[in-house]
N, C-alpha and C positions, 0 to 999 in steps of 0.2 A: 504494500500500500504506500503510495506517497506519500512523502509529508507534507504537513500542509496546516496553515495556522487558522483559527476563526478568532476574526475580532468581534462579539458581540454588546453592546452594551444594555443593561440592563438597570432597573430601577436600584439596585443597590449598590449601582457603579461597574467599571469596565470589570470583564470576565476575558481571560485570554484562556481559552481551550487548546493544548496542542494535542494533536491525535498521532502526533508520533512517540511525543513523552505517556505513555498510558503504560507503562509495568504495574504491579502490583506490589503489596511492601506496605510498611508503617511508614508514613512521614508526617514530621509536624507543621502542624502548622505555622505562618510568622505573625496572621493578625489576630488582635484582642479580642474583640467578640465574646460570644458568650458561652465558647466552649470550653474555656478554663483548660487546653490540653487533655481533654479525656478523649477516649478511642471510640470512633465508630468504623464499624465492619460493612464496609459496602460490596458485594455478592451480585458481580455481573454475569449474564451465562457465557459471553463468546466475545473475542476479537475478531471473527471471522465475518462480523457483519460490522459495517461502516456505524450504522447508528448508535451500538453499542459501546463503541470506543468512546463517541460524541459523548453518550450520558454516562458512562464511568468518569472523565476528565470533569465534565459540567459539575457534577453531583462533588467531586473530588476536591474542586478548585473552592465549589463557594461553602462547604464544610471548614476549609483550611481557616477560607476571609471570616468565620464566624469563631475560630481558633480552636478546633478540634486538629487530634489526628487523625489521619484515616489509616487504615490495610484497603485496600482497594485492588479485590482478586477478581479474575476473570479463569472461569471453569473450562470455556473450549467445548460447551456444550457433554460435557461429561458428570452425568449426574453426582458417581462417588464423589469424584474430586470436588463440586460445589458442596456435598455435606462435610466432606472431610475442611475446607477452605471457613466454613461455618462455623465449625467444631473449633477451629484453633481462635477466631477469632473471637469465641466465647473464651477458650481459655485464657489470652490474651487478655482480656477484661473487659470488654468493649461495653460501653452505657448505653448504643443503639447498633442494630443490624437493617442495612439498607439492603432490601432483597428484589433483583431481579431473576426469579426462580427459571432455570429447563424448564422442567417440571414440576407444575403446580402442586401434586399430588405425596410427592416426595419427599417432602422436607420435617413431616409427621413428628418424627424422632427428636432429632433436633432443635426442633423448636418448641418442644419440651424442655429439653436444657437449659434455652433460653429464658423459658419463665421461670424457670426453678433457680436462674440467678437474676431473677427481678428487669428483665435487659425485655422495654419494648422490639416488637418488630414492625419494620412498615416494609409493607409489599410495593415494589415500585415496578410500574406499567404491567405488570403481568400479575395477577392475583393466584398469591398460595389458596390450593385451598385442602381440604379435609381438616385443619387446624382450628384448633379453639385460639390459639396463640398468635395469632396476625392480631394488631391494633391499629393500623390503619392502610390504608392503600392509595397511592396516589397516580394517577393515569389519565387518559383521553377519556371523551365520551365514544366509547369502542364500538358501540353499534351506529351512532353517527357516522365514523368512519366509513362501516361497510356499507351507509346509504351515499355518504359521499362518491363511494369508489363505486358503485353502481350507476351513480346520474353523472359521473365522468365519462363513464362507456355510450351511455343512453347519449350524451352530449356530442360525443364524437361521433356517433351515429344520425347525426340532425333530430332527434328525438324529444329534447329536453333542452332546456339553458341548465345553467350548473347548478342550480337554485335545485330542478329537480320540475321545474314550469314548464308542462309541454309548448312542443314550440308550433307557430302557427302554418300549417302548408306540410305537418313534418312527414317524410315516407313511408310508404305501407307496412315496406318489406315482403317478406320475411326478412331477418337475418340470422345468418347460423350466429350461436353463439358456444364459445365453451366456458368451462366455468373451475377454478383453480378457489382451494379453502387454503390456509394457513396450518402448524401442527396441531395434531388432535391432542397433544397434552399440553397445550398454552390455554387458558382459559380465555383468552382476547379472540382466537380463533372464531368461536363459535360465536360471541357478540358481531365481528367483520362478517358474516357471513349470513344469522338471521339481517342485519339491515340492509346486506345486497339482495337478498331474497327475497326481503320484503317489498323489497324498490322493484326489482326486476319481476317480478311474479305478475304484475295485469300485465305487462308485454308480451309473456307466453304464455298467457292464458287467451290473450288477443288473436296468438298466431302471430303477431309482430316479428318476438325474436324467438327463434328455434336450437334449441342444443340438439345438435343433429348424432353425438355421440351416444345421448339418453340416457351420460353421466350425472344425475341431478341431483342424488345424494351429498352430507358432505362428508361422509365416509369414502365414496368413490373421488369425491375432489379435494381430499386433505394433503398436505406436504410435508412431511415427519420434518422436524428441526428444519422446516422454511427451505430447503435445500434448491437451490436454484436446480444440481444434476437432476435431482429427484423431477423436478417441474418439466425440466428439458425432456426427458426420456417420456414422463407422460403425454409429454402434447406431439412426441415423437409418433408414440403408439397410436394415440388418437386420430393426427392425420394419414397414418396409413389405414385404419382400418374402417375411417369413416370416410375419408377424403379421397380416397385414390381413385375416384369415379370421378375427378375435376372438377366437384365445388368446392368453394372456399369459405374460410372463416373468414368471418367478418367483426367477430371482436372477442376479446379473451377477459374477463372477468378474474382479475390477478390482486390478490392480495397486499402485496408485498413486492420492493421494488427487484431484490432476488430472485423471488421467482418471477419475475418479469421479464429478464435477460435471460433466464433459462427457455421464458416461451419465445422470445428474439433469437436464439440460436438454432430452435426445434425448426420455425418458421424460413428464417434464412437457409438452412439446410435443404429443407422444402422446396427452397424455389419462389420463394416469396421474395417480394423489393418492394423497396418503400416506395408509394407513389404510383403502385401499378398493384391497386387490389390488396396492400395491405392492410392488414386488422386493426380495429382500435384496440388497446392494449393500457390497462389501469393497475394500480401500482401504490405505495405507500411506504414513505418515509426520507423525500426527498432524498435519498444517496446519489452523490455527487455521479457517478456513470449514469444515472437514471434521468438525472434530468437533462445531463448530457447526448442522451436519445431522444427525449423530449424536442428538445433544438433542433436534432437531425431530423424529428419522424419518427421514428422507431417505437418508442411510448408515446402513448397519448397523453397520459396523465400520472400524477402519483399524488399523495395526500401527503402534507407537511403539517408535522406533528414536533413543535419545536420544544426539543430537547430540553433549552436550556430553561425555556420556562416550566419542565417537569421535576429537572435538578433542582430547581429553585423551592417547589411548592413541599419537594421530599425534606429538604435542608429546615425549612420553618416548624414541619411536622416532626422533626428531631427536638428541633432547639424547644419546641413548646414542653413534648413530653417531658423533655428533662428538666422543665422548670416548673413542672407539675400542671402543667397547665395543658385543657384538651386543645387540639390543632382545628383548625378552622376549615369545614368539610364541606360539600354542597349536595351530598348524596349519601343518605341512610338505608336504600330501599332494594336497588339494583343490582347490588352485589354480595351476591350470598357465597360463599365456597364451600357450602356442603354442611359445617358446623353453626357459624353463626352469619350475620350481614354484616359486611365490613363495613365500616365509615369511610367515606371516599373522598378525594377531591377530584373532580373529573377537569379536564379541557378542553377547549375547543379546539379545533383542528378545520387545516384548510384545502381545498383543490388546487395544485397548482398543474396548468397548461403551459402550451407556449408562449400566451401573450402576457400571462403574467407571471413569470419567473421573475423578471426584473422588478419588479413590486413588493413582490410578498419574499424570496429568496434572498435577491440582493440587497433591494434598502434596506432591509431588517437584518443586514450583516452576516446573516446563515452562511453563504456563500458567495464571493468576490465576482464579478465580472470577468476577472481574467480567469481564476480556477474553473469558470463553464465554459469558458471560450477553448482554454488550454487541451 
């Protein structure tokens, strides 16, 4: 991965994220704040995805500016290793664990430990669940996302403005469509997926748009650990065993900007070019390649889900718990993980296209003009 610096500024002053300094390890903090030097355990699952770097560093930098230390581990997607990474930073002493869990399901054990040394948890963007032991959770409005990421495609299609407002004169169709879920052990998955369902469902109940594979489950459209191969190889088999009679897809209903480039590669492999019958193709999490297709063609769309304002809202829900005081939530109701409802803080989250990358991506500092140009 390149390196590559994000200046962002934010309500409590500049934030310099680098995404090539991201190790794991205790460090202390240098500002005063309110953390008095005690340790928080932040528990990211991967390096291997661009966004993740982003919020281990975000999460990292404004812990430090509040004057905590952190350990700030990334698992590589490997579940042991995230319990075992948990486990040490309990023994280490840590007064809060910032948990971006694999698997939601998983952490059971563990975070038994954690209560049993008095050490809140807050689940961040990904919800533990089967745990009595989660105290709060902070993340997107996740089923928003998957209505976004469905009037993305519906948009690239002349069907819709982004709004989700049919548009006036918009075409009959049909259109083929296929249809890609996120993994089956993230619990965000399944929120992305009922709200593209829900968006998309009068269009093929219309006869509008058609899954011509009659993949419609999201058991047949899940992607274990988001895998972009994984995505590529499916939409491999797909178009051979639906397509090789020479119709074409006409938009791909993609979760995530990973498996987006996986469906870009299946497609290009294919025989597909931009410009000539290619599909609209939807996406989330502004990764800098992604929007970089965007520009070219390639992606239609992806959802920007800004980082640093999630590191931010995690950072407040630390520093309250530890001053005894509850963290300021906008959702009681939503979010159950199986044991109890977790208190949430949800966000908002945006579309971005081609014509406003520059708006929402660049002025807001996310990403430089030159790093999407470059």
């Amino acid at each position: 991965m390149k390196k590559r610096m994000l200046l962002a500024t934010l309500a409590a002053g500049t934030m310099v994220v680098s995404l090539a300094g991201c190790s794991g390890g205790a460090s202390g903090g240098s500002g005063g704040g309110e953390g008095d030097g005690k340790l928080v355990g932040v528990a990211m699952p991967t390096k291997s995805s661009e966004r993740w770097i982003q919020d281990g560093n975000a999460v990292k930098e404004q812990l430090e500016k509040e004057g905590f230390k952190v350990d700030l581990q990334y698992a590589e997607d490997d579940i042991p290793t995230q319990v075992s990474q948990i486990e040490n930073m309990i023994t280490k002493g840590a007064s809060v664990l910032i948990i971006a869990s694999i698997d939601g399901t998983t952490l059971t054990s563990v975070l038994q430990e954690a209560k049993d040394g008095d050490i809140p948890v807050i689940a961040y963007d990904r919800l533990i669940r089967d745990s009595e032991n989660v105290d709060y959770y902070a993340s997107f409005d996740n089923y928003k996302v998957g209505v976004q990421q469905a009037n993305s495609v519906l948009n690239g299609l002349g069907l819709v403005d982004l709004e989700g407002k049919p548009t006036e004169g918009a075409p009959a169709g049909p259109f083929n469509i296929e249809m890609f879920a996120g993994s089956p052990d993230d619990n965000n998955a399944t929120f992305f997926w009922d709200g593209a369902q829900d968006t998309l469902k009068p269009f093929i109940d219309a006869g509008t748009l058609k899954v011509a594979s009659g993949q419609t489950s999201f058991e047949q459209a899940a992607t274990l650990r988001w895998d972009g191969e994984t995505a590529q190889k499916r939409m491999e088999n797909i178009l051979t065993s639906t397509y090789s009679d020479g119709s074409k897809v006409n938009a791909v209903l993609s979760p995530y900007d990973g498996i987006s480039r996986g469906i870009i590669s299946a497609l290009t492999d294919a025989g597909y070019s931009v410009g000539d019958g290619w599909p609209v193709i939807s996406g989330q999490d502004a990764e800098l390649d992604s929007v970089k297709a965007i520009e070219s063609g390639e992606q239609y769309a992806t959802i920007f889900k800004d980082t640093r304002q999630l590191a931010s809202e995690a950072v407040k829900m630390a520093v309250a718990v530890l001053n005894g005081e509850k963290p300021e939530v906008n959702n009681t109701e939503d979010y159950d993980n199986g044991k109890k409802v977790v208190p949430s803080f949800l966000l908002e989250s945006q579309i971005v296209v081609k014509d406003n990358i520059q708006e929402v991506l660049v002025d807001s500092g996310y990403w430089t003009e030159d790093e999407i140009k470059g």
